[in-house]
C-alpha positions in Angstrom: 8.2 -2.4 -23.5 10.7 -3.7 -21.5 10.5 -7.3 -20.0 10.9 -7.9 -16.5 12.3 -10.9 -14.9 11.4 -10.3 -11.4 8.9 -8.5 -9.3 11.5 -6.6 -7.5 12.5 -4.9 -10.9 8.8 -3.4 -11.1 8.4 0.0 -10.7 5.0 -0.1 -9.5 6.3 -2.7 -6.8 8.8 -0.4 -6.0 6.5 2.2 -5.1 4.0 0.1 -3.6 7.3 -0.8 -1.2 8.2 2.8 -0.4 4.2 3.4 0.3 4.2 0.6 3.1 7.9 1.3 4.4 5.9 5.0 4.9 2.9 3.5 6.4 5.0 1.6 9.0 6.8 4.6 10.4 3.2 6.7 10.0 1.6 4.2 12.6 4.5 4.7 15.3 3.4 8.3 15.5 2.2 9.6 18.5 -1.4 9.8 17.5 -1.0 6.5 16.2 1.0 4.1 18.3 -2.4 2.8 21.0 -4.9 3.0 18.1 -4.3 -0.8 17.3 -7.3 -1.5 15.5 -6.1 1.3 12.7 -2.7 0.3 12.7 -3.5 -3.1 12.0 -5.8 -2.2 9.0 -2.9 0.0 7.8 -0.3 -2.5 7.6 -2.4 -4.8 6.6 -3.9 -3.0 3.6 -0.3 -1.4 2.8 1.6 -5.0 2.8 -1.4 -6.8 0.8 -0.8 -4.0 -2.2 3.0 -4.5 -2.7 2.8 -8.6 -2.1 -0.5 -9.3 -4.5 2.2 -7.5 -7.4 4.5 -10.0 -6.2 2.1 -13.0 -5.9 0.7 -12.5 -9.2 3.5 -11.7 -11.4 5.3 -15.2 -10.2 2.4 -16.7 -11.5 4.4 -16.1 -15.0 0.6 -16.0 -16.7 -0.6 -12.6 -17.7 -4.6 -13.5 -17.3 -3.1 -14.3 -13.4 -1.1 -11.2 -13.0 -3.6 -8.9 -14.4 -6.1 -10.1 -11.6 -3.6 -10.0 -8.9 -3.1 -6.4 -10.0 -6.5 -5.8 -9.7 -6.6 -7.2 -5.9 -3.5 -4.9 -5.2 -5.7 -1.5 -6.4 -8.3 -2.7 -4.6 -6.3 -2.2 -1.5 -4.5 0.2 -2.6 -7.8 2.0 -2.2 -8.7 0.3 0.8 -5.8 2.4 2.4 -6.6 5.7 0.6 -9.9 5.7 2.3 -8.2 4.5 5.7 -5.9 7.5 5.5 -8.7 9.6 4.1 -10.9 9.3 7.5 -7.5 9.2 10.0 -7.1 13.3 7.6 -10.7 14.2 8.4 -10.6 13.1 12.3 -7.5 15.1 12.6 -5.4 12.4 13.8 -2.6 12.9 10.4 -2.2 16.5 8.5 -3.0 16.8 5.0 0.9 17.2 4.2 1.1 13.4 6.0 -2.3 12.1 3.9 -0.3 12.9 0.9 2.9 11.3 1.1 1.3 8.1 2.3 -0.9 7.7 -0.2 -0.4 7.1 -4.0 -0.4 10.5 -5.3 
């Protein structure tokens, strides 16, 4: 397995990075841009998966990192289930539901 030296080489990071980069130009769309309540638990959700990775692996302890891991898949889910209702009210298409989310 190989050994990373910093966050930013994670691939999982990586990902969770491109997930909130998609989140942040999802909540400018049209049926999003006055609904300030869901856009703020968007971000908020999107940004805490990619920086509990980061916060956890500077720990440099694994027993740290693996909890900090769990806390990022926790919201991780947090914004399935936010994008999950904005599919099912209509206000994103299922094409939309799919890129944002982990799948």
């Amino acid at each position: 397995m190989a050994k990373y030296e910093r966050f930013e080489d994670l691939p999982v990071w990586q990902h969770a990075i491109r997930i909130g980069v998609r989140i942040y130009q999802l909540v400018e769309s049209e049926k999003l841009a006055k609904d300030y309540r869901a856009k703020d638990q968007l971000i908020g959700s999107a940004i805490s998966v990619s920086n509990n990775i980061a916060e956890g692996f500077e720990y440099n302890r694994n027993r740290q990192f693996i909890r900090y891991l769990e806390i990022s898949k926790g919201s991780a889910g947090e914004l399935r289930s936010q994008l999950f209702l904005l599919l099912s009210a209509g206000k994103i298409d299922e094409q939309t539901y799919q890129e944002s989310t982990w799948n």
